[in-house]
C-alpha positions as CSV (number, residue, x, y, z in Angstrom):
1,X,0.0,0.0,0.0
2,X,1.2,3.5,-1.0
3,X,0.4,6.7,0.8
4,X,0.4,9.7,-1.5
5,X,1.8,12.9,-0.4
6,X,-1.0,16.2,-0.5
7,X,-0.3,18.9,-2.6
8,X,0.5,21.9,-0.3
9,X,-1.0,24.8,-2.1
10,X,-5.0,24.1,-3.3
11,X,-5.2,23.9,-7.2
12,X,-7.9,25.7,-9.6
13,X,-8.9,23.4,-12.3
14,X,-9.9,24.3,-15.7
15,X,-11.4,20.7,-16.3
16,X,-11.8,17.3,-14.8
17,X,-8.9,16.1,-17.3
18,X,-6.2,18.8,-15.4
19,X,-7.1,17.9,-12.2
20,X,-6.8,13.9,-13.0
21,X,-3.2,14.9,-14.8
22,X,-2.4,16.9,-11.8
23,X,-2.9,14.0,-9.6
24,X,-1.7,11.6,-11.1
25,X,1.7,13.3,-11.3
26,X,2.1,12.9,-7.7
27,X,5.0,11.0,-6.4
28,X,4.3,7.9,-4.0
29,X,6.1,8.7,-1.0
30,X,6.6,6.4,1.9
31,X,4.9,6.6,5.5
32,X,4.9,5.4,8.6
33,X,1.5,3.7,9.7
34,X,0.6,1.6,12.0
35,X,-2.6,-1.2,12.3
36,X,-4.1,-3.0,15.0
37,X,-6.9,-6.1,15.0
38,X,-9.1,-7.1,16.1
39,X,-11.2,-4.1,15.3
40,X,-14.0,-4.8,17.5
41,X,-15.3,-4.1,20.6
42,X,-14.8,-6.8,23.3
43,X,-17.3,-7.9,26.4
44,X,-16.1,-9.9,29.1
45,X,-18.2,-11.1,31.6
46,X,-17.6,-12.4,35.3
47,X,-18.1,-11.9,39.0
48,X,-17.2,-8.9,41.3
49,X,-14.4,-11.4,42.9
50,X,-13.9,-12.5,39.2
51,X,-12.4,-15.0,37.2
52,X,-13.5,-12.8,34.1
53,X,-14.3,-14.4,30.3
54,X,-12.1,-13.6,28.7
55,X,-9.8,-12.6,31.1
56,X,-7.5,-11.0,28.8
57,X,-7.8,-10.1,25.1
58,X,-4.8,-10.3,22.6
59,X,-4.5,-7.7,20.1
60,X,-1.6,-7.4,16.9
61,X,-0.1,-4.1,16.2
62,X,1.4,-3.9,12.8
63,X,3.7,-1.7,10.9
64,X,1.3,-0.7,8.1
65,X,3.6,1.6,6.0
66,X,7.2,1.6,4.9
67,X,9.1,3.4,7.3
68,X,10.1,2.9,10.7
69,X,7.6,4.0,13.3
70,X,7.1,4.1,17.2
71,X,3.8,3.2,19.0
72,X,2.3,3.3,22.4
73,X,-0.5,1.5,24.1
74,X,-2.6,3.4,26.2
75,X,-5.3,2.0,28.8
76,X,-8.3,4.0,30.1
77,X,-9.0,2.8,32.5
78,X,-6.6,1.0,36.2
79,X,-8.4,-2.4,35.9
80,X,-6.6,-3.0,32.3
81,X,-3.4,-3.6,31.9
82,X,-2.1,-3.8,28.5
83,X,1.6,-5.2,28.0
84,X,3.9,-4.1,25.9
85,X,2.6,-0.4,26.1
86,X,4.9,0.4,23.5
87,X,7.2,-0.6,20.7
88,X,9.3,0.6,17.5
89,X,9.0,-1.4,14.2
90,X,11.8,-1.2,11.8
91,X,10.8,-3.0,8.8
92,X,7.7,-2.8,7.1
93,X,5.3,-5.6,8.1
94,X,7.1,-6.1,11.1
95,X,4.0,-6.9,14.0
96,X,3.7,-7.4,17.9
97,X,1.2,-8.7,19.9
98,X,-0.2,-6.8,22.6
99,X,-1.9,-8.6,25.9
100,X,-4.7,-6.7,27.5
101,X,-5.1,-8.1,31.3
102,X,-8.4,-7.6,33.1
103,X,-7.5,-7.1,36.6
104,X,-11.2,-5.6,38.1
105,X,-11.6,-7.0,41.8
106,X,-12.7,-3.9,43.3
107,X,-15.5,-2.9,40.5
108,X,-19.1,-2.5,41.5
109,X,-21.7,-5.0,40.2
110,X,-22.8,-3.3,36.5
111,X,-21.6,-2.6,33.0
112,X,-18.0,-0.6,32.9
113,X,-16.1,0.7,29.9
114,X,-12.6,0.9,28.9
115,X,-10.6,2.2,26.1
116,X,-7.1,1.2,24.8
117,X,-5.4,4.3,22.4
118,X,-2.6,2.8,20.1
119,X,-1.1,5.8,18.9
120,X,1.2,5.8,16.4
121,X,3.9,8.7,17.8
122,X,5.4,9.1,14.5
123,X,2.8,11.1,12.6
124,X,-0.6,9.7,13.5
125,X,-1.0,7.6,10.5
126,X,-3.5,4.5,11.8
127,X,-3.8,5.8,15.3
128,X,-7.1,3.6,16.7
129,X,-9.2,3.3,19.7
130,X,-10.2,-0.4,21.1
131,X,-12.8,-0.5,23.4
132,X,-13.6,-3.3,26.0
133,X,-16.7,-3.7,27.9
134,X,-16.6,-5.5,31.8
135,X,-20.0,-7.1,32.8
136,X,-19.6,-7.2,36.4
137,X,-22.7,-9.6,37.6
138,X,-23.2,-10.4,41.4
139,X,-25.2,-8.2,43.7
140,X,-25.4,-6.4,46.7
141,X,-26.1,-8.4,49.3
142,X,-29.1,-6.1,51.5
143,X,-30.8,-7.2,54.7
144,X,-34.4,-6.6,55.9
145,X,-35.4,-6.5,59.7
146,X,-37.5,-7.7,61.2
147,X,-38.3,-11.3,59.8
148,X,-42.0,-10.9,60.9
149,X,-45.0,-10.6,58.3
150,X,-47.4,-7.3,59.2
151,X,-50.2,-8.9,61.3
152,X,-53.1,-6.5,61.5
153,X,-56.7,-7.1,63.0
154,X,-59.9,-4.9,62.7
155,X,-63.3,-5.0,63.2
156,X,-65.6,-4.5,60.0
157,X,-65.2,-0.3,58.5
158,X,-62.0,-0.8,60.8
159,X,-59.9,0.7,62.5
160,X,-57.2,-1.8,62.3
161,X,-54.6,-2.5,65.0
162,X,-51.7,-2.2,64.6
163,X,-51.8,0.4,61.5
164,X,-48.2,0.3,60.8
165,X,-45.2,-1.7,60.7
166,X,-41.6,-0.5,59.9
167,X,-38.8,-2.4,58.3
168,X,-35.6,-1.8,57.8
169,X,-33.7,-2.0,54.7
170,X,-29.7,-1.9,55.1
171,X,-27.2,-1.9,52.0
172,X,-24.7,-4.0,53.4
173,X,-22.5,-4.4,50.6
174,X,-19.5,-2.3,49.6
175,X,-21.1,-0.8,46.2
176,X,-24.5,1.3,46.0
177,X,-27.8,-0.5,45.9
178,X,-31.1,0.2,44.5
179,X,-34.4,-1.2,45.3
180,X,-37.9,-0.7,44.5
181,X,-40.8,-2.0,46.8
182,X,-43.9,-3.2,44.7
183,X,-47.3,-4.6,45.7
184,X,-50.4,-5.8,44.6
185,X,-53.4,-4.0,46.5
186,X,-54.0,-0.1,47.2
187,X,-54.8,-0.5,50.9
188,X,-51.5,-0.1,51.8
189,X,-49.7,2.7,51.6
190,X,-45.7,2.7,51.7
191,X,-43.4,5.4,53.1
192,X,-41.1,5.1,50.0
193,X,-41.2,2.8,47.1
194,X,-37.3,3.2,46.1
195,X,-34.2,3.7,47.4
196,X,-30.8,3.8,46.6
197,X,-28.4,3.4,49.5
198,X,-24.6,4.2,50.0
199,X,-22.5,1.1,51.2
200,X,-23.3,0.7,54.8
201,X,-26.1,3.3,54.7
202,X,-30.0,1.9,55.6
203,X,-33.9,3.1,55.5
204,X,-37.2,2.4,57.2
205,X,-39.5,1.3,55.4
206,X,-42.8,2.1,56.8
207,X,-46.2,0.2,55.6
208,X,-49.5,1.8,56.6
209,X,-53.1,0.6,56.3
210,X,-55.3,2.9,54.7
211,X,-58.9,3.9,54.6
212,X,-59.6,2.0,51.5
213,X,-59.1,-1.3,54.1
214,X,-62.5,0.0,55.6
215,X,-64.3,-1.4,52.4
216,X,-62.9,-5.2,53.1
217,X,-65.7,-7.6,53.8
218,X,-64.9,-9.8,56.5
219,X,-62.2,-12.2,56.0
220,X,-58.7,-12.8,55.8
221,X,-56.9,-10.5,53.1
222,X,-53.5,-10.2,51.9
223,X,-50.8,-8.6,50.3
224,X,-47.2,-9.1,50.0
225,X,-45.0,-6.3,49.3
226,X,-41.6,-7.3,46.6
227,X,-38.0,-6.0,47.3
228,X,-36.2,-6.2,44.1
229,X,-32.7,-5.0,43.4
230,X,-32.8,-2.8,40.8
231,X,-28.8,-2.9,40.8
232,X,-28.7,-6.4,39.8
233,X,-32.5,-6.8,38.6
234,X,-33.5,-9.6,40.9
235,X,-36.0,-10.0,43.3
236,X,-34.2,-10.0,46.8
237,X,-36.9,-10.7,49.5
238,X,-40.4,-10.1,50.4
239,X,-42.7,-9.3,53.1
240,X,-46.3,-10.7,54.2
């Protein structure tokens, strides 16, 4: 492959035919270039406490023009390490492979990003951008308190004793959490429907009966009222 040197002053044409003989009286002069596959982006997936698949990607860097050229390897990111991070090719053709290392035991539970810049430091000529994207699964692991259902007993148009019960919900994970508090029935009225909690950091949850419970003919009625995680999308406990 040739790389054509650009005319350093703009041209005015008279016709298509000049400009084509202009052209093509160019010189092909040698660059430096550099080129790197894979080309596309990469997902690994694992655990917070890994191992990660893959848990490193391999990459080629390749001296794409004529001339000598220096390149680096640059990560984005501290839970990549890419190795060599740099290199000089002599010789056309001459190539290198390039190890990209996941190393991400401290990363949250979610999706995180990372790019690797292989610059060529010569003149730019084939300079590219890799990216890699780490699917950290696994969850924070919150606790509820207390155990019990909310037991409530009324006499017909109520009122209903108790009318409340509290819970608490505690993030006690080292990453944020999340979570969303649904339920079936509107006789029950919540103090908050989602949270999302610091590491270490908790909430009351407060569930109140309502007038609508006045309505209820005599009987046993229930609801249940769903914690879910919104951090990892699961369902993480519920309450009677």
């Amino acid at each position: 492959r040739k790389f054509y040197m650009e005319p350093d002053i703009v041209e005015d044409f008279a016709t298509e035919d000049d400009a084509r003989e202009f052209y093509d009286g160019l010189e092909p002069v040698a660059r430096a270039a550099i080129g790197v596959v894979p080309d596309e982006t990469i997902t690994a997936t694992g655990c917070r406490t890994g191992p990660f698949i893959p848990g490193s990607i391999s990459y080629e860097v390749v001296n794409a023009g004529e001339l000598p050229v220096d390149w680096t390897a640059f990560p984005s990111e501290v839970w990549l390490q890419v190795s060599p991070s740099s290199g000089t090719f002599l010789n056309p053709r001459e190539r290198t492979a390039v190890e990209a290392v996941i190393n991400a035991d401290s990363l949250c539970t979610g999706f995180h990003t990372a790019q690797i810049f292989f610059t060529n430091q010569t003149n730019d000529i084939g300079s590219t951008i890799r990216e890699i994207v780490l699917d950290v699964r696994g969850e924070p692991s919150p606790t509820i308190v207390p155990d019990d259902p909310f037991n409530t007993l009324g006499s017909l148009g109520g009122p209903f004793l108790p009318v409340f019960m509290d819970w608490i919900v505690a993030n006690t994970d080292d990453c944020p959490m999340t979570f969303e508090i649904t339920h079936a029935t509107d006789r029950v009225d919540l103090s908050t429907e989602t949270e999302t909690l610091a590491p270490g950091d908790s909430v009351v949850v407060t569930a109140t009966i309502n007038a609508e419970a006045n309505s209820l003919p005599p009987g046993r009625h229930e609801d249940r009222l769903i914690f879910r995680n919104l951090t990892s999308g699961r369902e993480v406990f519920g309450r009677s």
